[in-house]
C-alpha positions in Angstrom: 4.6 -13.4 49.8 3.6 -15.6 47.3 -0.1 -15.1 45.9 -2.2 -16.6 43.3 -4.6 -13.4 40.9 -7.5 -12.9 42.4 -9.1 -14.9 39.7 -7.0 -18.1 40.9 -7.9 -17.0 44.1 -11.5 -17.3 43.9 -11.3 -20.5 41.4 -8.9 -22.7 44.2 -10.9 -21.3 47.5 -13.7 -23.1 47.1 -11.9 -26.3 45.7 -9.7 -26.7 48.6 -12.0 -26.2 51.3 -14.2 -29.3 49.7 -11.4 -31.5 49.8 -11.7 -34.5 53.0 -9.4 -37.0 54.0 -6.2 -34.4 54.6 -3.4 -36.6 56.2 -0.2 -34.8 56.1 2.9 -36.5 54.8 5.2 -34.4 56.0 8.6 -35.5 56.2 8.2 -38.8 53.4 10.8 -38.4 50.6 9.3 -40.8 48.3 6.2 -42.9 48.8 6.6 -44.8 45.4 6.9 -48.9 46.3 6.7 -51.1 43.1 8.0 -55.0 42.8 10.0 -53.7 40.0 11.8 -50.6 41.8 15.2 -51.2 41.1 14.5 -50.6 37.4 12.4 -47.6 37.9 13.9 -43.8 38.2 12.3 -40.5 39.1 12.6 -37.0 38.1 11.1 -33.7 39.5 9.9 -31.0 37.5 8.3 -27.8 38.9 5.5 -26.4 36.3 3.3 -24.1 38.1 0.0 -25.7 39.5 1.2 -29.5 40.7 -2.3 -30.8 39.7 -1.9 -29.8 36.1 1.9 -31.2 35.9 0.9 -34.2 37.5 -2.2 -34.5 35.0 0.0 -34.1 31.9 2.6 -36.6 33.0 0.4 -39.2 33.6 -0.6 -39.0 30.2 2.8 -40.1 28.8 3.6 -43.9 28.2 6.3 -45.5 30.9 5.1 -42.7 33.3 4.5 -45.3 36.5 3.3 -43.0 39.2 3.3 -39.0 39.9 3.4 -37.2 43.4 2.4 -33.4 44.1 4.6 -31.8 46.5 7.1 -29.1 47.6 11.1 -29.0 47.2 13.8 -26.3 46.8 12.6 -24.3 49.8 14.7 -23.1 53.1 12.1 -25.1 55.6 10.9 -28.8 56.2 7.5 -30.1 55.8 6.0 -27.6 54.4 2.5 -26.8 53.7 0.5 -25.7 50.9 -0.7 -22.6 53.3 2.8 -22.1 53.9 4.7 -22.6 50.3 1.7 -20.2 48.6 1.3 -17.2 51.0 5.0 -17.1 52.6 8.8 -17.0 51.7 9.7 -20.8 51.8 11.6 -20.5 48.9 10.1 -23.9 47.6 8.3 -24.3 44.3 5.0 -26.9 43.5 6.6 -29.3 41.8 6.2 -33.3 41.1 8.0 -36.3 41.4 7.6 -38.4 38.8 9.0 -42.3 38.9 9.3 -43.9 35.2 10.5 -47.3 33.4 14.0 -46.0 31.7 13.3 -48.9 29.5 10.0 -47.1 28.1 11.0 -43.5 27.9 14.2 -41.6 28.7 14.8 -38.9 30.8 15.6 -36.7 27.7 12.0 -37.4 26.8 10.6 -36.1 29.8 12.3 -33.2 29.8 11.7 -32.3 26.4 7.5 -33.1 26.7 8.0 -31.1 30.0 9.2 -27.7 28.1 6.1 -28.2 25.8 3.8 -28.4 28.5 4.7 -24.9 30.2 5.5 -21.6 29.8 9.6 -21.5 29.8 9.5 -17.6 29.0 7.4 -16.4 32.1 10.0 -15.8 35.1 7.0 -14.6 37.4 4.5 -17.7 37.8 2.9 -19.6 35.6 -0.5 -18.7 34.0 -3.0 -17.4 36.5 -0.7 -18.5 39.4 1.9 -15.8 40.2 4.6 -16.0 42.7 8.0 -17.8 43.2 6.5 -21.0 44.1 4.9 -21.1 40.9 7.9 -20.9 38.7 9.2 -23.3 36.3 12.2 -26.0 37.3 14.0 -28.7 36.5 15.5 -30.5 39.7 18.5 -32.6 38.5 20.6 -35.1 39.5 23.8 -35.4 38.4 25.6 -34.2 35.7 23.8 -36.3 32.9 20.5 -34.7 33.8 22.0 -30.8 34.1 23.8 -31.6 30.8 19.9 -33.2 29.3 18.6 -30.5 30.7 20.3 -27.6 29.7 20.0 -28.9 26.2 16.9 -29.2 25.9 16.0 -25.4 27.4 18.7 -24.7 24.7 16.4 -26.4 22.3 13.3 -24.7 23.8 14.7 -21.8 23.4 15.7 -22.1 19.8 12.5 -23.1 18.8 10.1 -19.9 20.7 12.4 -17.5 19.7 12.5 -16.1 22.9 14.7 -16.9 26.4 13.7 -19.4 28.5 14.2 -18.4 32.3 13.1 -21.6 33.3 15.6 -22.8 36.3 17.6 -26.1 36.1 18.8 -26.7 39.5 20.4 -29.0 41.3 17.6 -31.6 43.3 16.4 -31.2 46.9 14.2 -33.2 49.4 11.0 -33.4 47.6 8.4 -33.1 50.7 4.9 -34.9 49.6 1.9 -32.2 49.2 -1.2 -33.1 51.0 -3.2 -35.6 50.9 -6.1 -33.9 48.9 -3.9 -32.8 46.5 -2.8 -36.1 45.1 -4.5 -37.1 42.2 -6.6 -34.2 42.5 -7.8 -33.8 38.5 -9.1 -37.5 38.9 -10.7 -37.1 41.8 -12.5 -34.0 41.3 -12.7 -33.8 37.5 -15.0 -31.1 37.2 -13.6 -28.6 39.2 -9.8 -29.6 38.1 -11.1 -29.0 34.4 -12.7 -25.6 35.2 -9.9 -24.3 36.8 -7.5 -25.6 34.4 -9.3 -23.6 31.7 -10.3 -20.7 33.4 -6.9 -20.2 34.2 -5.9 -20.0 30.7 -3.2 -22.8 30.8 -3.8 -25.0 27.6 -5.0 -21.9 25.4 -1.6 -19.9 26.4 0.6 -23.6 26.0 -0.8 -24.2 22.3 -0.3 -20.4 21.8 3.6 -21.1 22.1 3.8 -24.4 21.0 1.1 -25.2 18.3 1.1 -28.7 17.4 3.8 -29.7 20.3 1.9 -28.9 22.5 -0.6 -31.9 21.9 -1.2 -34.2 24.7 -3.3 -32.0 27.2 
């Protein structure tokens, strides 16, 4: 069973249940359509809470678009009820679809390390459970190779292992509606929670100065 602390518990109930519009879009692989797709790629990354990942890579230049959702799991179209209280095996993760041209994939991966917690194999700051876990999803060999190099480099600069899985990429399924875009659309609740849940204070506490760009 995969559960939040009873602190995240009582900091997401009353979040979720405000959120209108739900449309489930169960199924989609990628709802990304630019004029300019063919020069665009994606990557997923899996960082505990998918509104705080998504946040933090918005936030970086050549970043076009993010999307909260569910992948490495043994079901399809999954739910958020279902991914957080049973054993799907799928993580919260996002896809994000950037301009090669304006930051590399080694970029991304490297900001991504700095914006976690690589050493905790349980969850990730007040959110426990599998499905809370750190990831990379790659493609290819390039990206396992990127990848690997850069927990190497994580690694090397905590001190400490990094457990943080780089595995091979799955169907992304699209979270909910509500859940897209969710620290812009309700600002002061995504702020609240992001702070009560300790995530920036424990980030800075391993990083320091890397960390920058909250």
């Amino acid at each position: 069973m995969r559960t939040r602390s009873p602190q995240s518990i009582a900091l997401i109930a009353g979040l979720a249940s405000m959120a209108i519009g739900f449309v489930s879009s169960a199924g989609a692989q990628d709802q990304v359509t630019t004029p300019d797709a063919k020069r665009l790629s994606t990557a997923v990354f899996a960082g505990g809470c998918f509104w705080c990942v998504e946040s933090d890579f918005d936030k970086v230049d050549g970043v076009v678009s993010t999307i909260s959702g569910y992948t490495g799991g043994r079901i399809d179209n999954p739910t958020y009820k279902q991914v957080s209280h049973e054993d799907t095996g799928h993580y919260e993760a996002v896809k994000v679809t950037y301009d090669p041209d304006k930051v590399s994939y080694e970029e991304l991966v490297h900001y991504y390390f700095r914006h976690v917690d690589p050493t905790d194999a349980d969850g990730q700051f007040c959110d426990r459970g599998e499905s809370y876990r750190t990831a990379v999803f790659v493609s290819g060999d390039t990206e396992r190779d990127i990848a690997e190099a850069e927990a190497a480099d994580a690694a090397e600069a905590l001190g400490q292992p990094v457990v943080t899985s780089i595995a091979d990429a799955a169907t992304f399924w699209p979270a909910e509606t509500y859940h897209q875009d969710y620290y812009k659309k309700n600002p002061l609740k995504y702020r609240y929670y992001r702070s009560a849940c300790g995530r920036d204070a424990r980030v800075k506490s391993l990083w320091g100065a890397e960390a920058a760009g909250h």
